[in-house]
C-alpha positions as a printed NumPy array, in Angstrom:
array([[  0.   ,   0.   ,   0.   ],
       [  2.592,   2.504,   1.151],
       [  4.397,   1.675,  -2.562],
       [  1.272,   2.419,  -4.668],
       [  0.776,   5.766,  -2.494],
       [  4.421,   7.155,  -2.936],
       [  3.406,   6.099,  -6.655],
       [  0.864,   8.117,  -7.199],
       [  2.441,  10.999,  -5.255],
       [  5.361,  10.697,  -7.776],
       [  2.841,  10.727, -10.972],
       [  1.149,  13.534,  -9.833],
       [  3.927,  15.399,  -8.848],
       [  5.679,  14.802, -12.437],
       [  2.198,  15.649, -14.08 ],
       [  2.123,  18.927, -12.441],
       [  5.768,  20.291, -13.69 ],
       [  4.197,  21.575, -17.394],
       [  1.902,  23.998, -15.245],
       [  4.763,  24.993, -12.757],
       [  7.044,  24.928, -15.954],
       [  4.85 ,  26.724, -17.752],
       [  5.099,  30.221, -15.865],
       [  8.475,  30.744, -15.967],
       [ 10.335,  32.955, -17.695],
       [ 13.683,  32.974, -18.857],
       [ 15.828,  35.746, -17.668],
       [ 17.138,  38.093, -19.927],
       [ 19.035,  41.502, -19.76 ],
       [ 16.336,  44.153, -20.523],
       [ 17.123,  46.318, -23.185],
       [ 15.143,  49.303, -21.18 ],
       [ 13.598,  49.362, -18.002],
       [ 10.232,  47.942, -17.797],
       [  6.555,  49.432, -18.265],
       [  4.08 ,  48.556, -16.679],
       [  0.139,  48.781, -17.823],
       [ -3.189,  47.296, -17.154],
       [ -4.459,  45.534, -19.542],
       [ -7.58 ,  48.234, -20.011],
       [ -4.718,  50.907, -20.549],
       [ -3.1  ,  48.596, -22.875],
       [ -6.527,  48.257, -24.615],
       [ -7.232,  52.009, -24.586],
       [ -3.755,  52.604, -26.774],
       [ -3.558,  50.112, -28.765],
       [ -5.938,  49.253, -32.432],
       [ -7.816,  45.45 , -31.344],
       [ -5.98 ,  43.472, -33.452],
       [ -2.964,  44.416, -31.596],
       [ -4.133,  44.336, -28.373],
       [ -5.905,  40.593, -28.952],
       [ -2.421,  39.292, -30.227],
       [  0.243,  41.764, -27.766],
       [ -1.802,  41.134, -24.453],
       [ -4.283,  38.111, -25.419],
       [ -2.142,  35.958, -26.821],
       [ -3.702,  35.806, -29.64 ],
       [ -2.223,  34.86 , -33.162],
       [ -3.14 ,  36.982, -36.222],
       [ -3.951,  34.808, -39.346],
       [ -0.755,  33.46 , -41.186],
       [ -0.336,  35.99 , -44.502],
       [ -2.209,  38.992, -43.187],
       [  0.244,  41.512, -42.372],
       [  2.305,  43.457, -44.874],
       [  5.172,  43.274, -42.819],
       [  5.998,  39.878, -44.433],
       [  7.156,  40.883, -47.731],
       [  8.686,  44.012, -45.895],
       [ 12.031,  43.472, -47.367],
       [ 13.512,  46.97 , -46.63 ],
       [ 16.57 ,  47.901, -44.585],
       [ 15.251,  49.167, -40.919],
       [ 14.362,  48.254, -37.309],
       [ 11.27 ,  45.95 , -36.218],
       [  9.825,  47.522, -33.291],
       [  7.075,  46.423, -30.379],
       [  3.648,  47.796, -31.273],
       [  3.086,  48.391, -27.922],
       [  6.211,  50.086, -26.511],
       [  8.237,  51.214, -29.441],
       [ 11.406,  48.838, -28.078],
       [ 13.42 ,  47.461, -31.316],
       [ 12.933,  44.161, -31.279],
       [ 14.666,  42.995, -34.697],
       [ 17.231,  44.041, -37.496],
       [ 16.453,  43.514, -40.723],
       [ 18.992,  42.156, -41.372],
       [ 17.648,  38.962, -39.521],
       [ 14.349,  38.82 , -41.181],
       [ 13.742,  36.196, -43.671],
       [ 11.291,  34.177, -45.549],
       [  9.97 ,  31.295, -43.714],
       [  7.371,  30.59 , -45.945],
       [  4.828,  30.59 , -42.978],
       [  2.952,  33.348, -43.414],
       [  4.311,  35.36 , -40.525],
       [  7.022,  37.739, -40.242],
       [ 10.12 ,  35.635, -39.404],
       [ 14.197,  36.475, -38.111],
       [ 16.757,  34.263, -37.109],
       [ 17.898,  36.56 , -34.268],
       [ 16.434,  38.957, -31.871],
       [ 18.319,  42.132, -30.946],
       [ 20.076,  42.103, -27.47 ],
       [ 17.804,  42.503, -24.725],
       [ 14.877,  42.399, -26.204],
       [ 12.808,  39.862, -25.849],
       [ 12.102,  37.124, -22.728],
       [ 10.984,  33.921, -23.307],
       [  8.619,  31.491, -21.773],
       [  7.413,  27.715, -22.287],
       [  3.999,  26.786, -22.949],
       [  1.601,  24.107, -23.113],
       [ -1.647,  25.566, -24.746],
       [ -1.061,  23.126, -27.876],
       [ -0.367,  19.967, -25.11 ],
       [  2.988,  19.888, -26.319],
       [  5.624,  22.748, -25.028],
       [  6.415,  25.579, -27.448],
       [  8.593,  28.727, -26.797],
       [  7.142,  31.808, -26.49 ],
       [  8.247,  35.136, -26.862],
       [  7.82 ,  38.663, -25.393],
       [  8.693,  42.092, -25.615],
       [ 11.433,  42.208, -22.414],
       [  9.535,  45.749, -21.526],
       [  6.421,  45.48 , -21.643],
       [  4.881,  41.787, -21.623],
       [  3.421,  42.045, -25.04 ],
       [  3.195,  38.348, -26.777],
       [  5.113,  38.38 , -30.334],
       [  5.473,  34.942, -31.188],
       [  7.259,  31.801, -31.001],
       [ 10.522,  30.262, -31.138],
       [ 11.226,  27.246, -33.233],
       [ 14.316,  25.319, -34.221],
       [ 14.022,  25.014, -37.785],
       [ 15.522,  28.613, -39.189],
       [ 18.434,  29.726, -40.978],
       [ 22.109,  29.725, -39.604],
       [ 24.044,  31.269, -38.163],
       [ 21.068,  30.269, -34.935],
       [ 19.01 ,  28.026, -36.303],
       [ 16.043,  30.116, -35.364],
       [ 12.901,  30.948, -36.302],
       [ 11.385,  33.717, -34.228],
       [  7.914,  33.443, -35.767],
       [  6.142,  37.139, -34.749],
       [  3.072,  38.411, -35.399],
       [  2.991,  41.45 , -37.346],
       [  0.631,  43.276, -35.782],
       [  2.457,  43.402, -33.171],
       [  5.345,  45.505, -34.735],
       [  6.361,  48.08 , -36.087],
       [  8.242,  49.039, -39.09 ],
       [ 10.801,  51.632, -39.084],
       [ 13.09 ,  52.279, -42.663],
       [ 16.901,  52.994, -41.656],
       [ 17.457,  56.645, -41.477],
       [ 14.036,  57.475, -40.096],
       [ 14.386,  58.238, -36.828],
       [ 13.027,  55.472, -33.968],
       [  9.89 ,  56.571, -32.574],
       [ 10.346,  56.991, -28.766],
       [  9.885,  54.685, -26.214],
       [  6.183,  54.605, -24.872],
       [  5.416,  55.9  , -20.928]])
């Protein structure tokens, strides 16, 4: 009896680490302090679409957003806060639909794991203010062997020489 308890203790115990593995987030070195919002102030700022995907979690339909052929020389901001996310130079065709890069800029984004498809993916955020960009799979171009798969609603384009807009308050 005591064998078949300490057996079940042990399965349940394993079966909860997704949900305690789930929250956490990888540390990474901001690339600006944080900002903090509610999610109604978020809401208030920000056009639906980009508040359903940056705060939501949603995911905008795959070929949508005309950042996907966006094949000029520039910065890929958050939608949110204005923090540069990617280069340019790391954007590529993934032939998904969705904006993709090989690398993120330094700083920029945290990551998390999650389980809303059963099996774990890794998710990405803006390091300043929360907002949900995309996902992180294995199957991109060297030199990383990355695919940062964003959303592009929830950037911003900026073309090299414009100035960067300034970082939302």
């Amino acid at each position: 009896m005591n064998d078949r308890r300490r057996s079940l203790q042990w399965l349940l115990g394993l079966s909860a680490l997704p949900l305690i593995y789930a929250g956490v987030t990888r540390a990474t070195t901001p690339a600006a302090p944080p900002l903090r919002k509610t999610k109604a102030q978020w809401a208030a700022l920000l056009p639906a679409s980009a508040y359903q995907v940056l705060f939501e979690e949603g995911t905008e339909r795959a070929g949508t957003s005309p950042l996907n052929a966006e094949k000029r020389d520039g910065t890929f901001a958050c939608a949110a806060c204005n923090l540069p996310l990617f280069d340019s130079a790391a954007k590529y065709e993934s032939g998904t639909g969705w904006p993709s890069f090989w690398q993120a800029l330094p700083g920029a984004v945290a990551t998390r794991t999650d389980f809303k498809l059963i099996f774990p993916r890794t998710e990405y955020h803006c390091s300043r203010c929360g907002g949900h960009q995309g996902h992180i799979f294995d199957d991109g171009p060297q030199p990383t062997g990355k695919r940062y798969c964003n959303n592009g609603v929830a950037l911003q384009f900026v073309p090299r020489g414009q100035p960067l807009p300034e970082l939302r308050t």
